[in-house]
C-alpha positions as CSV (number, residue, x, y, z in Angstrom):
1,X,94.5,35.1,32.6
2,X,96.6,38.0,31.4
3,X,98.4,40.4,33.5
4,X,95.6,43.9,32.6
5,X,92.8,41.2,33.8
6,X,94.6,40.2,36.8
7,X,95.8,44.0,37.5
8,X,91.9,45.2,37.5
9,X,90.5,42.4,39.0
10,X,93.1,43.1,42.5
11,X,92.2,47.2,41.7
12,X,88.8,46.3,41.6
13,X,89.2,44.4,45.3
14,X,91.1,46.9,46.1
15,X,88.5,49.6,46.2
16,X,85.9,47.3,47.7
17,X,88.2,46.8,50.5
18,X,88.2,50.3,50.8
19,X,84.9,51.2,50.1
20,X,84.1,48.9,53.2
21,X,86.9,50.4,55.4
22,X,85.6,53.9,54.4
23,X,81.9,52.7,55.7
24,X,83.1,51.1,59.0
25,X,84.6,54.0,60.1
26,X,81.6,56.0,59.3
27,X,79.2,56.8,62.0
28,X,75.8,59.2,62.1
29,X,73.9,60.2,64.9
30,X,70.3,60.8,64.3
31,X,67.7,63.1,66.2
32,X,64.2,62.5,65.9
33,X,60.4,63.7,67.0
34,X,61.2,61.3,69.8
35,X,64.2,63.3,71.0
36,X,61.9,66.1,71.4
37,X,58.7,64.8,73.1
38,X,61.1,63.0,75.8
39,X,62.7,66.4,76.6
40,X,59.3,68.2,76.4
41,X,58.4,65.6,79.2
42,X,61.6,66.0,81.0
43,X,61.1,69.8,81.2
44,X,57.4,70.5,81.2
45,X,56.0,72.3,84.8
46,X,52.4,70.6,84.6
47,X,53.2,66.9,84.6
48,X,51.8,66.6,81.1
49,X,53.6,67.8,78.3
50,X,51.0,67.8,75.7
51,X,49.5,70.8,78.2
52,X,52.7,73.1,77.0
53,X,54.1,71.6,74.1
54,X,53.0,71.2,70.7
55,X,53.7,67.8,69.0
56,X,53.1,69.2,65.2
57,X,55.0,72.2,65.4
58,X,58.4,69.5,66.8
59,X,58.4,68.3,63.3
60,X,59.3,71.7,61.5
61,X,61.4,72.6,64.7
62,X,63.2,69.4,64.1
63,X,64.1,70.2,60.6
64,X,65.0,73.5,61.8
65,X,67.3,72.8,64.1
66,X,69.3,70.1,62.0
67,X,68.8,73.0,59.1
68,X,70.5,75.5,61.4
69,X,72.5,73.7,63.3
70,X,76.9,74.6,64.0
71,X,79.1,71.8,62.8
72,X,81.1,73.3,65.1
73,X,79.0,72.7,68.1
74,X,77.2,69.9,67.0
75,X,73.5,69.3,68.7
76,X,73.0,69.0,72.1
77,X,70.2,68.5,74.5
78,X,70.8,72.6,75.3
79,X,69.8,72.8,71.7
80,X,67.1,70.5,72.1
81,X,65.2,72.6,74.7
82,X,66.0,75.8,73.0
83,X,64.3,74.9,69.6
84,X,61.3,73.4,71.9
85,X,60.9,76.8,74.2
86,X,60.9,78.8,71.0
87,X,59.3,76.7,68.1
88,X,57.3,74.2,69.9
89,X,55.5,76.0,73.0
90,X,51.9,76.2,73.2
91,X,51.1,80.1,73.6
């Protein structure tokens, strides 16, 4: 095997190592419409959250709020319950 074969073939394992590396240290946190209903029913006054919440409008305040969000803050739970009181209340 030549030398140029042998040079890209340990470049080429090379950046696989590293493309693996790269994706273990590579993490996501996800929210979802589950996220919301549990806080919904967490915070609701009646017992029932269905009575003050509503479950289609979570959806678009879930893409809002990931939308909108402050890389600089992140998403927390505070956030959670503030896109629920103002998107997601039954009026």
């Amino acid at each position: 095997m030549s030398k140029i074969l042998m040079l890209e073939e340990n470049l080429a394992l090379a950046k696989a190592d590293l493309r693996e590396a790269k994706e273990q240290l590579s993490r996501s946190v996800t929210w979802s419409i589950n996220d919301f209903v549990s806080r919904a029913s967490s915070i609701c006054e009646t017992g029932d959250w269905f009575d003050e919440f509503s479950e289609p409008k979570m959806e678009r305040a879930l893409k809002l709020m990931i939308e909108k969000h402050d890389a600089e803050f992140g998403i927390t739970w505070e956030t959670v319950d503030s896109y629920l009181e103002t998107y997601c209340r039954k009026k």
